[in-house]
Residue, then its C-alpha position, 0 to 999 in steps of 0.5 A: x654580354x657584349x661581342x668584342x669587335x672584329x680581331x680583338x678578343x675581350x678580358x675575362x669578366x674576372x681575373x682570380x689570380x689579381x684577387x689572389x695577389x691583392x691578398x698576398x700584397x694585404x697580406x691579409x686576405x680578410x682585408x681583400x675579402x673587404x675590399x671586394x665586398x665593398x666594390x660589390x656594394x658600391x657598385x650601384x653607387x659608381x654607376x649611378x654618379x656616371x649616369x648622373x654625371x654624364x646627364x649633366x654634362x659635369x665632365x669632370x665629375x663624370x671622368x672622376x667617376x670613370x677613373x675611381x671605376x676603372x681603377x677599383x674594377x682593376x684591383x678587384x679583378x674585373x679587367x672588362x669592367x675596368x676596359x670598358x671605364x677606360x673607354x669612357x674616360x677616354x670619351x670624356x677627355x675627348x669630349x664626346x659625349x655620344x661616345x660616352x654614352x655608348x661606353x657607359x650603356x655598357x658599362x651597366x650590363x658588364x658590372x651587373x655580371x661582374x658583380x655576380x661572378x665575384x659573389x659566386x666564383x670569390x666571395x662565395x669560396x671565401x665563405x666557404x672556406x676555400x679561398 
């Protein structure tokens, strides 16, 4: 886990009450419970076309990739995740790549534990009927 720099305080790993107004905008929560279970899943895949797309120095592939995290980690509830893809956007849109690579040796961690807490703290209450 990482510590937030002096006089800053970090966002949760997840936010339950975005979950809960995904749901309540699906209508649907069946359909929110997807889209979860699908950010779980593909989450090895977002991370691995970041690695990939930064070791090629392919900058817009690499900015694609941090904007498609960033943008699915905020609807799944995951403002840290979706932080820490902020920040390597905006190394990437600067050129930086030292930057980005400081930004996304974070990145792996944070969605590791993002991951996890979404199975246990959501998706797990969802199959146990209590979500």
């Amino acid at each position: 886990m990482t510590r937030p720099e002096h006089g800053t305080r970090q966002p949760t790993l997840v936010d339950l009450g975005v979950l809960e107004t995904l749901e309540s905008h699906l209508d649907d929560a069946r359909a929110a419970h997807a889209f979860v279970l699908d950010y779980i899943e593909g989450f090895a895949e977002r991370f691995l076309r970041l690695n990939v797309a930064l070791g090629d120095r392919d900058l817009p592939a690499a900015h694609d990739a941090a904007l498609s995290l960033r943008s699915s980690s905020s609807m799944a509830g995951a403002p840290r995740l979706a932080a820490h893809a902020a920040r390597l956007e905006d190394a990437i849109t600067h050129g930086d790549l030292q930057a980005s690579r400081q930004a996304l040796a974070l990145i792996g961690p944070c969605g590791l534990e993002t991951v996890s807490e979404l199975r246990s703290l959501y998706l797990n209450r969802v199959l146990q009927g209590s979500v």
